[in-house]
N, C-alpha and C positions, 0 to 999 in steps of 0.2 A: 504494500500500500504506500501509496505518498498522500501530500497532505498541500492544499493550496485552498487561495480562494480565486485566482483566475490565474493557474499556469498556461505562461506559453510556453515556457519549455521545462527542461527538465532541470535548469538548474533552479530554475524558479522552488523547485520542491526540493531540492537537497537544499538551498537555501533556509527552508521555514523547520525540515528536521534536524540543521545545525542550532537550533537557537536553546540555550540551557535549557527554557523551560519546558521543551518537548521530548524528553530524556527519559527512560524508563526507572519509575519510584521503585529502587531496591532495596530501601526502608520499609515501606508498608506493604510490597507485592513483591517478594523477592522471587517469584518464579508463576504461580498462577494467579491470574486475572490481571498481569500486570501489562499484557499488552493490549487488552481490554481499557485501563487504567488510559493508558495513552494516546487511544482514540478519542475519549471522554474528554480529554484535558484538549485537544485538538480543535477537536466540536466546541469546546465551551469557548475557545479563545475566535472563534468564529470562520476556523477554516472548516473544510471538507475531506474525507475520505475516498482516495482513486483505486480501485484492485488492479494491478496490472496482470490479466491473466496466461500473459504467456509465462511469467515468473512462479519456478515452483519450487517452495523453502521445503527440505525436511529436515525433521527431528532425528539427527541419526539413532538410530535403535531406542526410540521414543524416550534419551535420555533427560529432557526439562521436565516431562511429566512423569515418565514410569509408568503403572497401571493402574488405571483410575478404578479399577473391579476392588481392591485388596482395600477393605472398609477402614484402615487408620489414613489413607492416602485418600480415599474418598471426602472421607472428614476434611481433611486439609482443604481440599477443594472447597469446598461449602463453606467453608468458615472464609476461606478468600474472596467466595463470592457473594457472603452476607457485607464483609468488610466493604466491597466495590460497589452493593446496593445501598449503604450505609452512605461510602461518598458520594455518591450519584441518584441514588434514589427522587430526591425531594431537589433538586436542580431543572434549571432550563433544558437540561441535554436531556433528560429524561423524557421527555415529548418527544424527541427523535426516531424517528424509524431503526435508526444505528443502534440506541440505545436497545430497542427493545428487540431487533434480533440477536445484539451480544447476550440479553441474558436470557433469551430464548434457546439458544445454539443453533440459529436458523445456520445454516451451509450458504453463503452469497460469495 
């Protein structure tokens, strides 16, 4: 994903992902919901979300998450993403279509 509010090119988006405040929070989200966390903070400051879908990221051998089945790593999850409803819940972004298929888990 990159992040503008009218890129014409591309550096226009590496431009707005250099800025501190657009940085992954490894304080409060050190691994899940924290790039959920980042689109939120994107959105709020007034840009947009782009997929570029020829670009395809893997997890090598699903090592940032593990397995979300094994119920103390489940918890983990849930608890990061009452934390992520907690910041964002009661916010402007939260009327967002972004918003509510991040905590949906729609596939977009």
């Amino acid at each position: 994903m990159f992040f503008c509010r009218r890129c014409r090119l591309a550096d226009d988006a590496f431009a707005v992902l250099n800025r501190p405040e657009f940085r992954f929070d490894a304080v409060e989200f050190p691994s899940e919901w924290g790039d959920y966390d980042l689109v939120m903070r994107v959105y709020a400051a007034g840009f947009k979300a782009y997929r570029n879908r020829i670009v395809v990221c893997n997890h090598l051998g699903r090592m940032t998450n593990g397995n979300a089945m094994e119920p103390e790593k489940a918890a983990k999850i849930e608890g990061y993403r009452q934390k992520f409803l907690q910041r964002w819940g009661n916010t402007p972004v939260a009327a967002s279509l972004m918003f509510r298929a991040l905590i949906s888990g729609w596939v977009i």
